[in-house]
N, C-alpha and C positions, 0 to 999 in steps of 0.2 A: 625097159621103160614101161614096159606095158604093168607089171607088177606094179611100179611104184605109181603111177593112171590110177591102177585098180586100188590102193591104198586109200589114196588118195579122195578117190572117188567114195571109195565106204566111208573114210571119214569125215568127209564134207556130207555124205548124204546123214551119217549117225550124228551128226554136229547137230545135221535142219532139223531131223527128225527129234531128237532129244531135245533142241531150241523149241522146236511149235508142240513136244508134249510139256516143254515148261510153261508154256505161256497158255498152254489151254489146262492146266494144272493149276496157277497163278489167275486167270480168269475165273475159272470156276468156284475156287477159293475165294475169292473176293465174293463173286454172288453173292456166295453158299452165306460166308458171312455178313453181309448186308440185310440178305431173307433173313436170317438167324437174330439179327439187331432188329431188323422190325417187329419179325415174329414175338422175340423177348417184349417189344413196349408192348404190341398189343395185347399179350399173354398177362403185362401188371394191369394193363386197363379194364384187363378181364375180369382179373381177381380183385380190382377195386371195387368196381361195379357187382359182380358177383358176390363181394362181403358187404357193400350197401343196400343190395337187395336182400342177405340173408339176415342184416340187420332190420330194416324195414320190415319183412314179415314175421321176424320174431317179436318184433312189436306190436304188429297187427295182435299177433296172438294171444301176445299176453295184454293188453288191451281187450280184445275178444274175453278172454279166459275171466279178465278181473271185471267185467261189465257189471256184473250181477253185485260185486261187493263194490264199486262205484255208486250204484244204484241203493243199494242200503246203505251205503255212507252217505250220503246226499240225503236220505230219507231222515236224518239226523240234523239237518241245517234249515231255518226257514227260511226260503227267500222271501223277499219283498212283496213277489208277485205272486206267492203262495200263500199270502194272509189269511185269504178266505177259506182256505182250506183247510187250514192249520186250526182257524173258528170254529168248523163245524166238526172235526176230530177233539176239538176241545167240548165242543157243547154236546160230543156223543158219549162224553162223559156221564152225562146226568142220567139216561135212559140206565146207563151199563153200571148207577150203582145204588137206582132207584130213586135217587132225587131230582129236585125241580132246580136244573141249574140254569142262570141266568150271565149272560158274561158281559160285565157291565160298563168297562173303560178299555180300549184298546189303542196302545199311542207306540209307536215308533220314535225311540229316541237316539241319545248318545250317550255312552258309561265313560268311563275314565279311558283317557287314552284313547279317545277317538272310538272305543271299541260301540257298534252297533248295536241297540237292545230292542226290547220289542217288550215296552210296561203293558199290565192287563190286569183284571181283576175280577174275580171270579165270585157272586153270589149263590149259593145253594142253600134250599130247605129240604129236610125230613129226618128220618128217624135216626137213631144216635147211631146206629152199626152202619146205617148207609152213607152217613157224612162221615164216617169215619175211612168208609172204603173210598167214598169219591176221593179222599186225602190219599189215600195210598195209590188208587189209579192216577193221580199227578203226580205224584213220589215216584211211578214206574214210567212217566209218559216217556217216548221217545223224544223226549229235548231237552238239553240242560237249564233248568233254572233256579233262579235264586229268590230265595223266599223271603220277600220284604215283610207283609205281616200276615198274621193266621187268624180271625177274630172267632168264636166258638159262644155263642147264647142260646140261652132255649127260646122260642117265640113264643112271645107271649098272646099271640091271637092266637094259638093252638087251644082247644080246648080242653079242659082238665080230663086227667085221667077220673079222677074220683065223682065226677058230675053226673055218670052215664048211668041207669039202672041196671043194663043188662050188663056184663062184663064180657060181653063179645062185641057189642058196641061201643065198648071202650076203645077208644084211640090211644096210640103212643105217644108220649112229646113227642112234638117237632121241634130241632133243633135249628137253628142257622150258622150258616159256616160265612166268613168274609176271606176271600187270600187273594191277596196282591203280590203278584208275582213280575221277573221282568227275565224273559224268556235271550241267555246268553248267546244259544246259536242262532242269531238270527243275521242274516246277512243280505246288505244291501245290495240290489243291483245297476 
């Protein structure tokens, strides 16, 4: 009897023992995988957040980066509140082609289609090659415009070439230039 006690007894103690290493087996497993499931969301929360930040600063950057060409594209549109500015890069005109330019009507309007314009019109006096360049420095200005009319006379208060005795006291005609222009990029605010 005592053998079959002792049997008995191993297999009742290997029963408990392999019973409480299944359940501490089965416990831990469960944990392992509950940590494992949190772990996983917070590891996509990571990587959400982590890809909206690495989105964000790559916009930062190329924002940063494109600043400069923002800033020359803009230097291309006139706003509203940059009229006067836009007048006196217009009237630095005259200095930069030797004429006496005068800017004579300046009206904020509306084109077709609602589109915003900015009418203006430009009188200049002097010599034929310098009205001829002040035309090409608005030909090259930084801003789209469109050329309503061009008008070209000689002035007649100019005093004759043929009047003067000395021929170094001879003046050149003066000419005058009229151009009414109505400046496309201009935008309201």
């Amino acid at each position: 009897m005592k053998s079959l006690n002792k049997t008995a007894l191993l297999l009742l103690v290997a029963t408990t023992l392999t019973a409480a290493l299944g359940g501490a087996y089965t416990f831990f497993f469960m944990a392992m995988k509950n940590k494992t499931a949190a772990t996983a969301e917070l590891s996509a929360q990571n990587e959400t957040l982590a890809g909206k930040e690495s989105r964000v600063t790559s916009s930062i950057a190329a924002i940063k980066g494109e600043s400069a060409n923002i800033e020359k594209l803009s230097g291309y549109f006139i706003k509203e509140s940059e009229i006067v500015a836009f007048t006196k890069k217009i009237e630095l005109l005259g200095p930069q082609s030797e004429t006496t330019l005068s800017l004579e009507t300046l009206d904020p309007g509306v084109g077709a289609g609602d589109v915003p314009l900015l009418n203006f019109r430009i009188t200049a006096t002097g010599e034929f090659q310098n009205v001829v360049r002040l035309i090409g420095l608005i030909e090259n200005f930084s801003a789209k415009f469109e050329w309503k009319s061009v008008y070209l006379s000689l002035n007649d208060s100019a005093p004759d070439v043929g009047t003067a005795k000395d021929p170094k006291e001879a003046k050149a005609p003066r000419w005058k230039v009229e151009v009414s222009l109505a400046a496309l990029n201009f935008v309201k605010e």
